[in-house]
N, C-alpha and C positions, 0 to 999 in steps of 0.2 A: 504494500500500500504506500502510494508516493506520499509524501508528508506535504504543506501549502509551501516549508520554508522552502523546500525544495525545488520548486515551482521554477523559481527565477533561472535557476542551472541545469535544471533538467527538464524544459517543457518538452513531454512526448508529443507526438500528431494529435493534432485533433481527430482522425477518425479513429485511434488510439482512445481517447477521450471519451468518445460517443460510445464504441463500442463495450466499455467499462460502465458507462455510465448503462445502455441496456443491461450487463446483466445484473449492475447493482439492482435496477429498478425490479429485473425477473427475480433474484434473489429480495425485495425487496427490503432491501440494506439502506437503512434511512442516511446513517451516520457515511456511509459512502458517498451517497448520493448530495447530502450537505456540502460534503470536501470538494466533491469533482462540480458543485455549483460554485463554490468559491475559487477552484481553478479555473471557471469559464468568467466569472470574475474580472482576474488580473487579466488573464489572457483577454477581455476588450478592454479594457482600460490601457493596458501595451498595444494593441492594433490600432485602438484609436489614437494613442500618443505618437505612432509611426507612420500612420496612417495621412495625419494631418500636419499640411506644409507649415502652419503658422508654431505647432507646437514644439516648446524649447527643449522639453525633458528630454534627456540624452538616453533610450533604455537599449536593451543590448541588440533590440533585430530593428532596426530603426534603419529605412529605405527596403525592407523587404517585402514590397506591396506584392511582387508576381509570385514570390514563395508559398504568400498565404492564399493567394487565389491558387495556385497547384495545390496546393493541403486543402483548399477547402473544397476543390472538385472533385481533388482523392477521397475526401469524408465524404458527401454528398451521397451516395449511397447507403449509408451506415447510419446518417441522420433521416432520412427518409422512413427507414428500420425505427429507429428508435422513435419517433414521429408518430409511428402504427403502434408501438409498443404503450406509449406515453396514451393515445387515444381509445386502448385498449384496455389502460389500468384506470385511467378516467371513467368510462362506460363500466367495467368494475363497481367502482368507488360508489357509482349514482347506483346501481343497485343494488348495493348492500347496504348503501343509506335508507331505501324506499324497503328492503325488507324489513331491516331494524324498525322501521316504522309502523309496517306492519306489525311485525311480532307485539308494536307494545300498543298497540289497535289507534295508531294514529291515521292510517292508512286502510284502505281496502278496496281491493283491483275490482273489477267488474270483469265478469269471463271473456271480454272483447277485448279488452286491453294489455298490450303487450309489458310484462314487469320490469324489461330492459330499459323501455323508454322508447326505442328504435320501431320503424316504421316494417 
């Protein structure tokens, strides 16, 4: 597990990233998933700092605009994955909220109506 301070000297790829971040979410490992949101984090605030002609901060990949567009069409696939994953655990989420509702008789479906929510 990469640690944040590390962050600065060892940023892996972002499809590296993404791909990490799916299987925290499929393990659904909160305390992973906090870190690797705090690595995505730094990692815009350094793209935006390198990103932009007017800004002074000196950080270490500073003029590497076409690098990050090549990392970010090599991840592009992986984030698309996790995209389905994320709107997967969502759709999840809304129905186990609307069971628990049920269960404590806040709720109650009518035999037409689908429990997912989805059409």
């Amino acid at each position: 597990m990469m640690q944040l301070s590390k962050w600065r000297t060892d940023r892996p790829a972002l499809k590296e990233l993404v791909l990490e971040a799916s299987q925290a979410l499929a393990r659904l490992d909160a305390d992973r998933l906090e870190e690797l949101a705090l690595c995505c984090q730094v990692l815009n605030r350094e793209l935006k700092g390198d990103l932009n002609p007017d800004s002074s901060s000196s950080s270490p990949g500073r003029g590497k605009r076409k690098d990050v567009k090549a990392e970010a069409r090599e991840a592009a696939p992986a984030m698309v994955a996790f995209a389905g994953v994320l709107d997967a655990t969502r759709a999840n989420l809304q129905v186990m909220h609307r069971l628990r509702a049920v269960c404590r008789g806040e709720l109650e479906y009518s035999p037409w109506e689908k429990p997912d929510g989805h059409d």
